[in-house]
C-alpha positions as CSV (number, residue, x, y, z in Angstrom):
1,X,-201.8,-2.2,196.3
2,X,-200.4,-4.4,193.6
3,X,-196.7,-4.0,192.1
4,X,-196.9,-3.2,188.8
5,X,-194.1,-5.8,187.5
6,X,-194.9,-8.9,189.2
7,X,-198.8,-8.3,190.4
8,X,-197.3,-9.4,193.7
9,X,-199.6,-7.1,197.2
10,X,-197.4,-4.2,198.1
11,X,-197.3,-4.9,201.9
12,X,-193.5,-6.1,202.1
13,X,-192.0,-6.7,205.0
14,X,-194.0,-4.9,207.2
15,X,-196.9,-7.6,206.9
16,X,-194.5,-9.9,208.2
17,X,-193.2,-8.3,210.9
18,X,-197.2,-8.1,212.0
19,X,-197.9,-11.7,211.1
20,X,-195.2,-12.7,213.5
21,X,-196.1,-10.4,216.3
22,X,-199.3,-11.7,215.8
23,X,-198.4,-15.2,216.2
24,X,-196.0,-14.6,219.4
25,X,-198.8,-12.7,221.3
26,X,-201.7,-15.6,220.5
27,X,-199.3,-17.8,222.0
28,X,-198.5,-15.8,224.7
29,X,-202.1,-14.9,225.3
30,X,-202.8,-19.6,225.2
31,X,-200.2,-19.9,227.9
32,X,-201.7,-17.7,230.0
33,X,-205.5,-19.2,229.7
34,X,-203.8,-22.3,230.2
35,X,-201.8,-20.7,233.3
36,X,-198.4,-21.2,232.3
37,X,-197.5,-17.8,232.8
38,X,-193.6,-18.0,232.3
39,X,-193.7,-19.7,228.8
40,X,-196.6,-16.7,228.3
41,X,-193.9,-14.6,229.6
42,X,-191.6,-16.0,226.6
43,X,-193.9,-15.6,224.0
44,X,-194.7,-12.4,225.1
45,X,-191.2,-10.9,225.3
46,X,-190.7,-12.1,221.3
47,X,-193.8,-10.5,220.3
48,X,-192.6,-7.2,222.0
49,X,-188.6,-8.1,220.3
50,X,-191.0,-8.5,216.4
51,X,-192.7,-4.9,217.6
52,X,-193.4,-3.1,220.9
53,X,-197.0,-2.3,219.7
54,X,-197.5,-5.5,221.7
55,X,-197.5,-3.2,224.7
56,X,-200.9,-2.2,225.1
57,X,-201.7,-6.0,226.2
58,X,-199.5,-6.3,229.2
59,X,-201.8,-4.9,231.5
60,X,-204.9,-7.6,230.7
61,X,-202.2,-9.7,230.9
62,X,-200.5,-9.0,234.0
63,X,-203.9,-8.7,236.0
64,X,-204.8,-12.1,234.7
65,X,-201.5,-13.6,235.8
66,X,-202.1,-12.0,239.1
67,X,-205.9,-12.7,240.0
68,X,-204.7,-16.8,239.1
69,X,-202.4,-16.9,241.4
């Protein structure tokens, strides 16, 4: 949806907010392929800080981290 003053997209800050959780969970989700589970862990944690929809992928998560070890 456009704004009708400025023709700038109506998503606010909300698209941010998803961008960044977005970001902190691909990082997250790189540490762990590359087995470095506690900087995963950190990544992680700020994606679920941004928003705690990043809860659905702890479990994939945590059962990687466990079958590596």
């Amino acid at each position: 949806m456009m704004h009708p003053e400025d023709g700038r997209s109506g998503s606010g800050p909300l698209g941010r907010v998803a961008l960044a959780m977005l970001a902190f969970t691909l990082a997250g989700v790189y540490w762990v392929v590359k087995k470095r589970f506690t900087t995963a862990f950190l990544f992680w944690s700020a994606a679920f800080l941004v928003k705690y929809t990043v809860l659905l992928i702890l479990p994939p998560l945590m059962i990687v981290a466990v079958r590596s070890e």
